[in-house]
C-alpha positions as CSV (number, residue, x, y, z in Angstrom):
1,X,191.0,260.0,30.0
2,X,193.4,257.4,28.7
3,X,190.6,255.8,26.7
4,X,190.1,259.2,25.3
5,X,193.7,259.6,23.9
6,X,193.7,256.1,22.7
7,X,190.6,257.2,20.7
8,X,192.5,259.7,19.4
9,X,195.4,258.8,18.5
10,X,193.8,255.9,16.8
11,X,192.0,258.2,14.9
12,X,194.2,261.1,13.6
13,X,197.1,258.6,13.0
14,X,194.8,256.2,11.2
15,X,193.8,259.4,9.3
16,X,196.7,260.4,8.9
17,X,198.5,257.0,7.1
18,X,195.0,256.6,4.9
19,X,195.1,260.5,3.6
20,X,199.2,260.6,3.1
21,X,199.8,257.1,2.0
22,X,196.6,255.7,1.0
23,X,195.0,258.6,-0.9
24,X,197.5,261.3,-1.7
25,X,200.5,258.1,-2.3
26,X,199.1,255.2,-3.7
27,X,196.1,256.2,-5.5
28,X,197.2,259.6,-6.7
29,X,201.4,259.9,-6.6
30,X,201.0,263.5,-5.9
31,X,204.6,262.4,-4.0
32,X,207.7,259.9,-4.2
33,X,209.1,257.7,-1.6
34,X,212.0,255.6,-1.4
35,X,211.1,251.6,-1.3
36,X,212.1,251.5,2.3
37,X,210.0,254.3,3.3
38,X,207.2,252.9,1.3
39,X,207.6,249.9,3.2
40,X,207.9,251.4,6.3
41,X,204.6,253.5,6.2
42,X,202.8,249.9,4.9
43,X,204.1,249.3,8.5
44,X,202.7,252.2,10.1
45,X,199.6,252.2,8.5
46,X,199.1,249.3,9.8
47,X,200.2,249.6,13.4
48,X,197.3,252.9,13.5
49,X,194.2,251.5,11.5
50,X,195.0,248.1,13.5
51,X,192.0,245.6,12.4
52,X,190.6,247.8,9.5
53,X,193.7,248.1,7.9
54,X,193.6,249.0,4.6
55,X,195.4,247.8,1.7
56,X,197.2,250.3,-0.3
57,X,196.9,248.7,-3.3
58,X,193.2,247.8,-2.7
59,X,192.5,251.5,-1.5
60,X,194.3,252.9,-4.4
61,X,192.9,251.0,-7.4
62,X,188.9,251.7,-6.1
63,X,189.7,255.7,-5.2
64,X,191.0,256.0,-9.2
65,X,187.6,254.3,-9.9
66,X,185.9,256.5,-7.7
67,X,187.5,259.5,-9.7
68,X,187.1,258.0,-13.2
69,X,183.1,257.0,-12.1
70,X,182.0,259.4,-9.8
71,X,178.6,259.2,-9.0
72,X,177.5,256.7,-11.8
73,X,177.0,253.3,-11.5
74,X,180.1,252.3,-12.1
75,X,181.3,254.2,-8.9
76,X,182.5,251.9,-5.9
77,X,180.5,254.4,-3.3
78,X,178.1,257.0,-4.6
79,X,175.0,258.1,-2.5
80,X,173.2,258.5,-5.8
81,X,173.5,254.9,-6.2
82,X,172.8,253.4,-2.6
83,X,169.8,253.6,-0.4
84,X,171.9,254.3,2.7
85,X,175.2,254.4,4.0
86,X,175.4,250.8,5.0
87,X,174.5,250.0,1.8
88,X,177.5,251.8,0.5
89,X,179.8,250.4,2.8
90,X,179.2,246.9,2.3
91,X,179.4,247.7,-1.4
92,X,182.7,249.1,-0.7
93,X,183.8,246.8,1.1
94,X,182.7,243.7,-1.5
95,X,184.8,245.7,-4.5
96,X,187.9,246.3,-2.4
97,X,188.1,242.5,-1.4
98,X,187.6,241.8,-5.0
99,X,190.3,244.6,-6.5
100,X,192.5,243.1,-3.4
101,X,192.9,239.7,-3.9
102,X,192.3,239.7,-7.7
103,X,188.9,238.0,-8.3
104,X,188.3,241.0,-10.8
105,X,190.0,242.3,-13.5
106,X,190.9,245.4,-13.3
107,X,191.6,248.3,-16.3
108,X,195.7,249.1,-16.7
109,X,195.0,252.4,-16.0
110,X,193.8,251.9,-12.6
111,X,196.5,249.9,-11.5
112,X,199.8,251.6,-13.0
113,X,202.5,252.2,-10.3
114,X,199.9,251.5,-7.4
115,X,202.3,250.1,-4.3
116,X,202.0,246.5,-3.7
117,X,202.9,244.4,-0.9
118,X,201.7,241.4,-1.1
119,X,203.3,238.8,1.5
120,X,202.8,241.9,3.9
121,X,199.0,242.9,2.8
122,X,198.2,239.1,3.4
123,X,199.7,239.2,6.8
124,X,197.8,242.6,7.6
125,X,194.7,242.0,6.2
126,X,194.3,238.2,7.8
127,X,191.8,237.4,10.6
128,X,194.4,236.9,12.7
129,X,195.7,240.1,12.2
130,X,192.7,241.7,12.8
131,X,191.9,239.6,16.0
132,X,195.1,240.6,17.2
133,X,194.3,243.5,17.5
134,X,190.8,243.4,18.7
135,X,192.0,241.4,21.4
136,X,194.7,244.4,22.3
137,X,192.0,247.0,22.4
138,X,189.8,244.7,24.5
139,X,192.6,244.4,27.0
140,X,193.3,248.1,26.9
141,X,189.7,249.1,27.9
142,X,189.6,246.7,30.5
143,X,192.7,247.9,32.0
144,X,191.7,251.5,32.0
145,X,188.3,252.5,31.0
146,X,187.4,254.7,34.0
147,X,183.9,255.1,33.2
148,X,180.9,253.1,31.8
149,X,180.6,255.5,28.5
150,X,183.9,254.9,27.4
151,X,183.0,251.6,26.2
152,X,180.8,253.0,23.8
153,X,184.3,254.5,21.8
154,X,185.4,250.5,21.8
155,X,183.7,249.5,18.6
156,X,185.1,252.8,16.7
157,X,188.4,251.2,17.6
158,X,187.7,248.6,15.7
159,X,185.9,250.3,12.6
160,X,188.1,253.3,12.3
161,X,189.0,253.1,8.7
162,X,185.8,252.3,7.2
163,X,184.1,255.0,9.7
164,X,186.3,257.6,8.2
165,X,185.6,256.4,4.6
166,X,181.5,256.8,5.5
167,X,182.4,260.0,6.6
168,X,183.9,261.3,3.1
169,X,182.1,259.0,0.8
170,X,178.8,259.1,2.0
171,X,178.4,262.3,4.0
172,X,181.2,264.3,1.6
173,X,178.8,263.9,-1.5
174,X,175.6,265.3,0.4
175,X,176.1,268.0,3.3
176,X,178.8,271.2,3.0
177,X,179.8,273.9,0.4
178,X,181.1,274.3,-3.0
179,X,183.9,275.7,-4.7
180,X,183.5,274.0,-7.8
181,X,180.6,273.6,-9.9
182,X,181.0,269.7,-11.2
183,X,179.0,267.1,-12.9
184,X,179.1,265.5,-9.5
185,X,178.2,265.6,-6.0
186,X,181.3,266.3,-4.2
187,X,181.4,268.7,-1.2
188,X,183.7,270.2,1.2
189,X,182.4,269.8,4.6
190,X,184.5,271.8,7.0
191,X,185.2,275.6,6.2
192,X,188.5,274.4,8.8
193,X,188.8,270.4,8.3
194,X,189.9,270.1,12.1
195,X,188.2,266.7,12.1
196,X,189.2,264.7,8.4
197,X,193.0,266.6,8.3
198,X,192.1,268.3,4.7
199,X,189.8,265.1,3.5
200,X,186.8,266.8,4.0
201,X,187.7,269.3,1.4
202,X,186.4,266.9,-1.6
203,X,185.0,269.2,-3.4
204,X,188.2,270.9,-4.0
205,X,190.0,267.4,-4.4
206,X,187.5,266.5,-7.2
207,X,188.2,269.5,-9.1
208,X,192.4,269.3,-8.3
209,X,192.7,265.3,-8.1
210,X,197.0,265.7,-8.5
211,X,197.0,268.2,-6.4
212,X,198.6,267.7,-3.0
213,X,197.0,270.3,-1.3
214,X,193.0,269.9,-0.7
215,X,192.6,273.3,0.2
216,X,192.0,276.1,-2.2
217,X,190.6,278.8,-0.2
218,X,192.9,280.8,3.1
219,X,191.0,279.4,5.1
220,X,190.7,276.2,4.0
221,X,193.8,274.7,5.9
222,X,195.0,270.7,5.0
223,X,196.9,269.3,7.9
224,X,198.2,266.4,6.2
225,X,199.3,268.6,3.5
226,X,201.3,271.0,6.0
227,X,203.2,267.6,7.2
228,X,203.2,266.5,3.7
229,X,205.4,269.8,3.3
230,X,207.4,269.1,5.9
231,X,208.4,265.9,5.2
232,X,209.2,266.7,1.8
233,X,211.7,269.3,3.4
234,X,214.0,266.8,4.7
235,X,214.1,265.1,2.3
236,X,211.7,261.5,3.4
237,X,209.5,262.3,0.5
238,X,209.8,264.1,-2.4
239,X,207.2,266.0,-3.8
240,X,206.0,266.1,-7.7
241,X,206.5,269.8,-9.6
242,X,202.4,269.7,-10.2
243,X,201.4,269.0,-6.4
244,X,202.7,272.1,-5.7
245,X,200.9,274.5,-8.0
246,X,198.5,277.0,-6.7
């Protein structure tokens, strides 16, 4: 059972960092933050997605391209343009390393105002960051797994960020409903998003890119957004006027 909440809370607070800081902060501004609690969450996000951290400036330059290319060739992860998931991932994952640490150039408009830590992101991002952290989780399950299946759940510790991005990028552009007729593939996936905490309603993000609520529908409830709210009611973030139209 303790392997189970790990699992978890890996997961949702991993989730969590990558839709509120990641996607909704960095790449969209849909919110402000003071520099220390920018700084702060670069903390957090790390101390969740462990060894697949994530690089807000990395993350937020390639999700602009995403929205500026979707589903052309020019897009950093289409399903139109790969022959399979993996594919797409280690395409992904080839741009981001690029965008990161500079070996491209990169538009103006795709990096205006995008957070940047650099000293930290090195840090974070290093092998022995991430073998830090492997190493942690490795001594976790040994201490506590309780049964022989819960070993399978090690390697999603380890791959959590990138298995939520196959999740949205990949799956996300194939399988689920519309709201929006678009000249792309985007989909909402979950009618409830209990699992992606309002990601999976990317359909509706497609159409509403600076808006900070993914859901459109009543019954389409974003659970990042409902903290998002709450946060921005005492006063650690502050919201932007458009993020809160309906």
């Amino acid at each position: 059972m303790t392997i189970v909440i790990l699992v978890l809370v890996l997961w949702y607070g991993g989730l969590f960092f990558q839709s509120f800081f990641l996607h909704r902060y960095a790449a969209h501004q849909v919110f402000t933050m003071s520099k220390t609690m920018e700084r702060l969450t670069f903390i957090f996000t790390w101390l969740f997605q462990g060894p697949s951290y994530l690089s807000a400036y990395g993350y937020g330059i390639m999700h602009r391209m995403h929205h500026a290319y979707t589903d052309t060739e020019k897009d950093p992860h289409s399903p139109s343009y790969d022959d399979n998931l993996f594919a797409m991932m280690w395409k992904t994952k080839t741009i981001y390393q690029d965008i990161n640490q500079q070996r491209v150039a990169v538009d103006d408009r795709f990096t205006k105002n995008v957070p940047q830590w650099s000293g930290f992101d090195a840090f974070a991002s290093s092998r022995l960051s991430r073998l830090l952290w492997v190493s942690l989780y490795i001594l976790f399950f040994i201490y506590f797994v309780s049964s022989w299946w819960q070993w399978l759940l090690l390697p999603v510790t380890f791959l959590m960020a990138p298995i939520h991005g196959v999740i949205i990028n990949w799956f996300g552009h194939i399988y689920g409903y519309v709201n929006y007729q678009m000249k792309n593939t985007s989909k909402n996936l979950f009618r409830f998003d209990f699992l992606m905490m309002g990601e999976g309603y990317h359909n509706n993000h497609h159409k509403h890119a600076s808006r900070a609520n993914f859901g459109v529908r009543w019954y389409e409830i974003d659970i990042t957004y409902l903290i998002i709210l709450t946060l921005n009611s005492i006063g650690i973030i502050r919201l932007k006027p458009i993020s809160i139209k309906k």
